[in-house]
C-alpha positions as CSV (number, residue, x, y, z in Angstrom):
1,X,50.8,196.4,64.7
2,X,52.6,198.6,62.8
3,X,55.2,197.8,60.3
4,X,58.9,198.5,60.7
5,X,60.1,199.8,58.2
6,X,64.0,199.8,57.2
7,X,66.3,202.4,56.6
8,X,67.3,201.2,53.4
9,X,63.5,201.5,52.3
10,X,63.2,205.0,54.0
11,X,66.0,206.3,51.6
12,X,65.1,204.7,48.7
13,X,61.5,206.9,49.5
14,X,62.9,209.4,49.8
15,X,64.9,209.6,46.6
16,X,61.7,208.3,44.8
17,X,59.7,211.1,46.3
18,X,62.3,213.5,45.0
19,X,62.5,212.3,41.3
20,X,58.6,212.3,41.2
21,X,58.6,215.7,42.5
22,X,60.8,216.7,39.9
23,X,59.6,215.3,36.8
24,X,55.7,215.2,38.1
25,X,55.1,218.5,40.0
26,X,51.5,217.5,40.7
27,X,51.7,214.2,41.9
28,X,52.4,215.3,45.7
29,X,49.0,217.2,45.6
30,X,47.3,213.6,45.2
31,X,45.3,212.8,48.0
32,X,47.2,210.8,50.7
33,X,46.2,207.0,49.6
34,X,46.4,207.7,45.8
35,X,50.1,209.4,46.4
36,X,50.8,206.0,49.0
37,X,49.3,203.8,46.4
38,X,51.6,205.7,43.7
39,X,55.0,205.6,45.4
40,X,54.4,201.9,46.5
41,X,54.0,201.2,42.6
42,X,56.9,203.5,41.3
43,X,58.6,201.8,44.6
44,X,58.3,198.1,43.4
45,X,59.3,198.7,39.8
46,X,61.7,201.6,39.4
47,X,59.3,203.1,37.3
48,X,58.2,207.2,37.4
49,X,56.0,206.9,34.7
50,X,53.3,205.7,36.5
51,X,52.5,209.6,38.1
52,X,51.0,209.5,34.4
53,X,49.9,205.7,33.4
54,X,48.0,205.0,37.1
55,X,44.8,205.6,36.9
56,X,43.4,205.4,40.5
57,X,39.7,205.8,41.6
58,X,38.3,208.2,44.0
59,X,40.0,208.6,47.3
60,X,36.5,207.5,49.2
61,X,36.8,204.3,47.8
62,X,40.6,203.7,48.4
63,X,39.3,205.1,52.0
64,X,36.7,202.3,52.1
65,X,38.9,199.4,51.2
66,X,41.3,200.4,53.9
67,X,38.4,199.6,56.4
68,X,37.1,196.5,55.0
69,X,41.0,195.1,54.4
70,X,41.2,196.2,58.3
71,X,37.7,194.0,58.8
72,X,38.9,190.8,57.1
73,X,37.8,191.7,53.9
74,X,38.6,188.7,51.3
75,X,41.6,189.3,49.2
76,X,41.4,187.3,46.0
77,X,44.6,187.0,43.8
78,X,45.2,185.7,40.2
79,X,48.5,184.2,40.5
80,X,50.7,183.2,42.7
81,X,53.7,185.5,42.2
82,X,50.7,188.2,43.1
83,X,49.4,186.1,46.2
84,X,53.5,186.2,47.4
85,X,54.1,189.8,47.3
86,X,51.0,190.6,49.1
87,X,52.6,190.2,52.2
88,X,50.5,191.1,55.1
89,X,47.6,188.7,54.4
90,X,46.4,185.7,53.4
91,X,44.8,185.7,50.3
92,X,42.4,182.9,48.2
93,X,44.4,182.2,44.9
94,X,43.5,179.1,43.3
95,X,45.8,178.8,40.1
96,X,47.6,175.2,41.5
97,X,44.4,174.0,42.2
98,X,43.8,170.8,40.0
99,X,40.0,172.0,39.9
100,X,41.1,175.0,38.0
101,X,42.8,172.9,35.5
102,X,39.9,170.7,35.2
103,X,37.2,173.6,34.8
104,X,39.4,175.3,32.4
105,X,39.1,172.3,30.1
106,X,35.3,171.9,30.7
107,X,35.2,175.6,29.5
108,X,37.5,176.8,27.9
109,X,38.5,179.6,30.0
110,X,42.2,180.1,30.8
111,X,43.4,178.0,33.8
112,X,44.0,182.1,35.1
113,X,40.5,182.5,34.6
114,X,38.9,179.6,36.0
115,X,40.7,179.9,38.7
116,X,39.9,183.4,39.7
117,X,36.2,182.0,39.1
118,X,37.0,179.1,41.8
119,X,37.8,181.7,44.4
120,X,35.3,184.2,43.6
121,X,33.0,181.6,44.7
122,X,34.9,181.5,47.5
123,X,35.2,184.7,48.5
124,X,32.0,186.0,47.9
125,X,30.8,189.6,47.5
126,X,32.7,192.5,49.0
127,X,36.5,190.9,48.5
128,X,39.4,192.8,46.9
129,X,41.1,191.4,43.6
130,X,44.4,192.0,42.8
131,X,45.3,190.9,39.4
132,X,48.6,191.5,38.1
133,X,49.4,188.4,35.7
134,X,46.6,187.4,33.3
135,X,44.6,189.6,31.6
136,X,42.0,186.8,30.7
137,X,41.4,186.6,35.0
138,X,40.4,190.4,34.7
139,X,38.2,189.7,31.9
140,X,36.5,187.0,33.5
141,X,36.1,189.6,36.4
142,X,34.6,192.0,34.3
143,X,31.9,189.9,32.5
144,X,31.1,188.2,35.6
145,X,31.1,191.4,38.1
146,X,27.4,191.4,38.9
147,X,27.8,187.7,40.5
148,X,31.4,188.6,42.4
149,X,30.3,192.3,43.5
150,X,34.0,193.1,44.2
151,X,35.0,195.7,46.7
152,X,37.7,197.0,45.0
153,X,39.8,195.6,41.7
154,X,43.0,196.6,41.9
155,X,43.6,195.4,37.9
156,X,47.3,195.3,36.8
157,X,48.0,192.8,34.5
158,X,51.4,192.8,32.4
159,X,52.0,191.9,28.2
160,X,51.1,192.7,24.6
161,X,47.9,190.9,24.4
162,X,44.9,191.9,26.4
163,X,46.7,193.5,28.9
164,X,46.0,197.1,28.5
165,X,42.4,196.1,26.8
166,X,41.6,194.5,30.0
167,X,42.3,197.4,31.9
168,X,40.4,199.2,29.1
169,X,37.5,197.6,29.8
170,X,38.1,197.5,33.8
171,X,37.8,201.2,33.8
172,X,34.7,201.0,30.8
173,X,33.5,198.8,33.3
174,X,32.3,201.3,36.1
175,X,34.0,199.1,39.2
176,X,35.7,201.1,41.8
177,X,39.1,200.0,40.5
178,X,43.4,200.7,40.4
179,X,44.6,200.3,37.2
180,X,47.3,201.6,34.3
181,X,46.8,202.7,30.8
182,X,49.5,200.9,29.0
183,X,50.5,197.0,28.7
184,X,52.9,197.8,31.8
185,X,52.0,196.3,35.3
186,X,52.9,192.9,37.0
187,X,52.6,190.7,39.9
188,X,55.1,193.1,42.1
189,X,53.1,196.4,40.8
190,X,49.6,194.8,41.8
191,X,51.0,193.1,44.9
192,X,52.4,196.8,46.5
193,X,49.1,198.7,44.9
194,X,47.4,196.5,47.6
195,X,50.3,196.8,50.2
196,X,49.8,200.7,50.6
197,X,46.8,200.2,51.5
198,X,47.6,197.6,54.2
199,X,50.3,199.4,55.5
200,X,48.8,202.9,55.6
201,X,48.8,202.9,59.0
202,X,52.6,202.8,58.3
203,X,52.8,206.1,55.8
204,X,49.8,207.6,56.6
């Protein structure tokens, strides 16, 4: 079903779509999920700058996670200001669950990271990770990637430590993945990088 969408929202894309086409001439030649993936971004945080900082992957793969988010694929989120904004589906996100806290201690990973590892157990292979909070969840992705065998990551994590080394590594890494160059990002970035690509149906 199909997504209505409001007219307040249909003038604010509008005026985005005009500033980008101003100050970035070439983002409207992106293919058609990169650009919906980009205006949802610059959408949810006011933010042009991303036409240069988002580093998206080929559009085959964004193709292919449109069809395994259409077949049920797992969504796995770090946080749960991320989890929130995602909101056409259900997604695992285990970061209030006491085993989280209690693996983190046995550990020593982050609770972030322990409990991305609870529901990547969860999940199994082929799920999408959004991560838009904690850049030790996306390293703990990263090192454990062979085990998970994501679909997709889309890896957006927010600060001034390990943020935009995790992303770094995310793209060193060589998984099919949506992320930025610099320590921007956030739960609301990550959350609408994954809501373009449930609601292309919508924009496409």
């Amino acid at each position: 079903m199909n997504r209505l969408v409001h007219p307040i929202e249909q003038e604010s894309y509008a005026i985005l779509r005009g500033q980008l086409a101003a100050r970035y001439p070439d983002a409207a030649g992106r293919p058609p999920l990169a650009r919906a993936v980009l205006e949802r971004v610059v959408h949810a945080s006011a933010d042009l700058e991303y036409a240069e900082d988002l580093v998206l992957p080929d559009e085959s793969v964004l193709e292919q996670a449109v069809a395994a988010l259409r077949a049920d694929a797992p969504v796995v989120a770090d946080v749960a200001m991320v989890a929130a904004g995602i909101t056409r589906r259900q997604t695992l996100c285990r970061i209030t669950d006491p085993r989280a806290a209690e693996l983190a201690k046995e550990t020593g990973l982050t609770r972030s990271a322990a409990a991305l590892r609870l529901a990547a157990e969860e999940a199994g292979p082929g799920a999408v990770y959004v991560v838009g909070c904690a850049p030790t969840a996306l390293f703990e992705l990263i090192e454990r990637a062979e085990t998970y065998d994501p679909l997709l990551v889309l890896g957006l994590p927010v600060g001034f430590v390990g943020a935009a080394e995790s992303k770094q590594a995310l793209r060193e890494s060589g998984l099919p993945a949506v992320s930025n160059v610099s320590g921007k990002g956030g739960s609301a970035v990550a959350a609408a990088a994954l809501n373009a690509l449930l609601y292309w149906e919508v924009v496409a």
